[in-house]
C-alpha positions in Angstrom: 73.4 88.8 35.8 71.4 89.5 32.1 68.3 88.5 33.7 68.6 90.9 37.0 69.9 93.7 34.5 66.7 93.1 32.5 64.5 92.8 35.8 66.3 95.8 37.1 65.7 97.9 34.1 62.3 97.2 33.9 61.6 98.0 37.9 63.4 100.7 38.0 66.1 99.2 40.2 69.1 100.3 40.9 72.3 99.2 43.0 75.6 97.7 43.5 76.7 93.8 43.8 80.1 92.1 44.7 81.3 88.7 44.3 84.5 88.7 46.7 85.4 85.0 45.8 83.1 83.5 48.6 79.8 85.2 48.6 77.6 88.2 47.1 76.8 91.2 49.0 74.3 93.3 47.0 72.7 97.0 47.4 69.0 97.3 46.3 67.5 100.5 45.3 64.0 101.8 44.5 60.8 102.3 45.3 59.8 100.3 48.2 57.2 97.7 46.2 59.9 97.3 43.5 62.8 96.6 45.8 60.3 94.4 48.1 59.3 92.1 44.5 63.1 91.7 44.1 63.8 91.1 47.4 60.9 88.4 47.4 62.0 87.2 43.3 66.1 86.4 45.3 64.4 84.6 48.2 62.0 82.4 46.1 65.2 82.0 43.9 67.0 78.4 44.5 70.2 79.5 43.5 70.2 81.8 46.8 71.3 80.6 50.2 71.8 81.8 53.5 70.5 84.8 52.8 70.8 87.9 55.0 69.5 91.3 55.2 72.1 93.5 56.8 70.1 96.7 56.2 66.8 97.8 55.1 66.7 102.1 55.0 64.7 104.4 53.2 67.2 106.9 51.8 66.4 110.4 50.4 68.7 110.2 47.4 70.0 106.5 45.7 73.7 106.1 46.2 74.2 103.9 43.0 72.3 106.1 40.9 73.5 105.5 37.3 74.0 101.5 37.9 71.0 99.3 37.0 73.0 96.7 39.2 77.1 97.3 39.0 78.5 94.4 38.8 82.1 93.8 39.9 83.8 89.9 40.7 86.4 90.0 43.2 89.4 89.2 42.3 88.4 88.4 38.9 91.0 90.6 37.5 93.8 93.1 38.9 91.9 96.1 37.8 88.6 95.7 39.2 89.4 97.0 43.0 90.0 99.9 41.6 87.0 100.0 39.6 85.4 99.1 42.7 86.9 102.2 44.6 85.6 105.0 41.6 81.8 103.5 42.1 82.4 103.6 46.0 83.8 107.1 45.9 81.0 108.6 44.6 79.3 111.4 47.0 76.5 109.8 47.1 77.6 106.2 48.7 77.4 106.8 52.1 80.3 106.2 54.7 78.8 103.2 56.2 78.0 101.4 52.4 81.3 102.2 50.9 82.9 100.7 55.0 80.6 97.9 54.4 81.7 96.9 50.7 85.2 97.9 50.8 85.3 95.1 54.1 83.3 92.3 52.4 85.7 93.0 49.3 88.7 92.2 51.8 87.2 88.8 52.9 87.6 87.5 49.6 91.7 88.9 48.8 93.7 86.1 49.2 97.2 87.3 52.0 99.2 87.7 49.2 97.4 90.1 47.3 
């Protein structure tokens, strides 16, 4: 996470990433040659598998504005879906993002929870 913070920063890339206990879904932001070098910097990346691009839009305004890359582990702790629901809320996350996330986020609650 440091060094995609640090690549962020430097590209000018912005966005949102989950961890719901299973797999990562992640939101990339920017100009289109920045978010294509990241795009290319995860595939080349070993660590990566299976790998799927559910969406790729050009928007008029960035939905996770003020994040570099938010970062939230699901369920990592008690307090982090609703941390998860303030970044979603925000007027700029459109209804099919915040739909998309707040379902991935379900795949990883265990039935109890």
């Amino acid at each position: 996470m440091a060094t995609s913070l640090r690549n962020n920063e430097r590209s000018g890339i912005t966005g949102l990433m989950l961890f719901n206990g299973f797999n990562f879904l992640q939101c990339i932001e920017g100009e289109r040659a920045a978010a294509n070098d990241c795009m290319r910097r995860i595939e080349r990346d070993d660590r990566h598998t299976g790998l799927t691009i559910v969406s790729h839009i050009e928007l008029a305004r960035r939905q996770f504005t003020e994040w570099r890359m938010a970062d939230q582990s699901m369920p990592a702790k008690s307090d982090s879906a609703a941390d998860m629901l303030v970044i979603l809320s925000h007027e700029n996350v459109s209804e099919a993002t915040r739909t998309l996330f707040q379902s991935f986020l379900s795949f990883g609650m265990k039935a109890s929870e």
